[in-house]
Every structure is written in structure tokens, then in C-alpha cells.
C-alpha positions as CSV (number, residue, x, y, z in Angstrom):
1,X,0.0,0.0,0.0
2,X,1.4,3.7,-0.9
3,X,0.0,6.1,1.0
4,X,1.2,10.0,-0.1
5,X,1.9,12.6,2.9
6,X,0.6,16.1,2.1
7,X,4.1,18.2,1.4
8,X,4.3,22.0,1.4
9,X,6.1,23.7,-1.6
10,X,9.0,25.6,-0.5
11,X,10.5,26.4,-3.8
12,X,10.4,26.1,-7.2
13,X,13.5,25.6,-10.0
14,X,12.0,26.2,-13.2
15,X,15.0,25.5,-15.3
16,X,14.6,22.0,-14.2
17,X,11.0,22.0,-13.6
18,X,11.3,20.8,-10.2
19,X,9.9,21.5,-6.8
20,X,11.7,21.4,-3.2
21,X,9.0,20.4,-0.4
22,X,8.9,19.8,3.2
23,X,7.3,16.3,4.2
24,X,6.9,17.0,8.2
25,X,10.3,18.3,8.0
26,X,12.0,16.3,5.8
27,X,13.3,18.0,2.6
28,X,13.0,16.5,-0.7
29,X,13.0,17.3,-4.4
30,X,10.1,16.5,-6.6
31,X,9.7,16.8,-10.5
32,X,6.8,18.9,-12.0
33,X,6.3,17.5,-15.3
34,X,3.6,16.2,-14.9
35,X,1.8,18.7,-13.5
36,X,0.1,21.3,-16.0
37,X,2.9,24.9,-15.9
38,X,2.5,27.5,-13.3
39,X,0.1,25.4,-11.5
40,X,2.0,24.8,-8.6
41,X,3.1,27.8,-6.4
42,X,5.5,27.9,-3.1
43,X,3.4,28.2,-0.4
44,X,1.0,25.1,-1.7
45,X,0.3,21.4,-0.5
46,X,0.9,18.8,-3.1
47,X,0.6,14.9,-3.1
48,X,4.0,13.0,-4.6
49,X,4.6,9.2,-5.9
50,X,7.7,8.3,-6.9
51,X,9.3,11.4,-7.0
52,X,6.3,13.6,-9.1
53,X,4.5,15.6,-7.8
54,X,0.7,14.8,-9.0
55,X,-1.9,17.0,-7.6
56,X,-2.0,20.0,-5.3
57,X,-4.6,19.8,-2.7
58,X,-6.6,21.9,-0.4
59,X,-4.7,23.5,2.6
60,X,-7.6,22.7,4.9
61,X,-7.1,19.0,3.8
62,X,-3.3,18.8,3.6
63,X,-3.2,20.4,7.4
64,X,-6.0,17.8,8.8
65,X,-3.9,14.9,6.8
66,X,-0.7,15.7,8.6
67,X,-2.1,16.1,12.3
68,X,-3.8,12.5,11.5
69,X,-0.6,11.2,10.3
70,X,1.0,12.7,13.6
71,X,-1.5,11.4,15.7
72,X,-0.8,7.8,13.9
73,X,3.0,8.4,14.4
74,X,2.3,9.4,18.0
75,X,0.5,6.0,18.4
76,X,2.7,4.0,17.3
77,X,6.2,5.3,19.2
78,X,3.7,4.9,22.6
79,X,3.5,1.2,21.4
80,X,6.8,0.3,20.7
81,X,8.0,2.0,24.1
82,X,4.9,-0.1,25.6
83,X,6.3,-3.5,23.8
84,X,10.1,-2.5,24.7
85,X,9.2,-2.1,28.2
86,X,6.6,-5.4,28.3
87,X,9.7,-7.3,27.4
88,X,12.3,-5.8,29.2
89,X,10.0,-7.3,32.1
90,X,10.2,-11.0,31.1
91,X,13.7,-10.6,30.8
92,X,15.9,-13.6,31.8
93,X,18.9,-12.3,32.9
94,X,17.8,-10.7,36.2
């Protein structure tokens, strides 16, 4: 399954019609060609697979995306520390 994390547009290189964005704070390069030109515009939330970018959403919808994504990552790290200390309990080498 591929799921696609709303990134913000930070800037745009048109001489090689790409676009740098910000993925929850990771920065990455995207490519633009396949998205109609000067439709895309620092400042907006786009959705990327496999390195092009291939829609620009809402900024309502990106912003609700990423706090469910956070809530989700905010899950999981609270079950992993649950699991790590669940076994650090049965440990045999007390």
C-alpha cells in the first residue's frame, strides 16, 4: 500500500522543472512535469509518488492529513516503548 503525505512547496527551480518540499520536516526534491505549468506555487500542498508531484490539494485537507498522520506516528512510538518495556519485564537475565 502507498500512501502519499501532504508536502508543502517551498521552492520552485524552473530550469529543471522541479519543486523542493517539506514532508513533516524532511526535505525532498520532486519533479513537475507532470503537473500542468505555473500550477503549482511555493506556499501550496501537493501529493507526490515516486518522486512527481501529481496533484495540489486543499490547505484545509493537507493540514488535517498531517495532524492525523502525527496522531498515527504518535501511536505507534507509545506502542513500541509499551512493547520494549513489556519485554524488558520477562527478561531472563535478572
Amino acid at each position: 500500500m502507498c500512501l502519499s503525505i501532504p508536502s508543502r512547496v517551498t521552492k520552485i527551480d524552473k530550469e529543471n522543472n522541479t519543486a523542493t518540499v517539506d514532508t513533516m520536516g524532511v526535505t525532498r526534491e520532486a519533479s513537475l512535469d507532470l503537473m500542468e505549468e505555473n500550477s503549482i506555487n511555493i506556499g501550496d500542498f501537493v501529493l507526490i509518488h515516486i518522486g512527481f508531484i501529481m496533484n495540489k490539494i486543499d490547505e484545509e485537507d493537507a493540514l488535517i492529513s498531517l495532524e492525523t498522520y502525527r496522531e498515527i506516528l504518535e501511536t505507534l512510538d507509545k506502542e513500541e516503548l509499551s512493547e520494549t518495556i513489556l519485554k524488558s519485564d520477562s527478561c531472563e537475565n535478572r
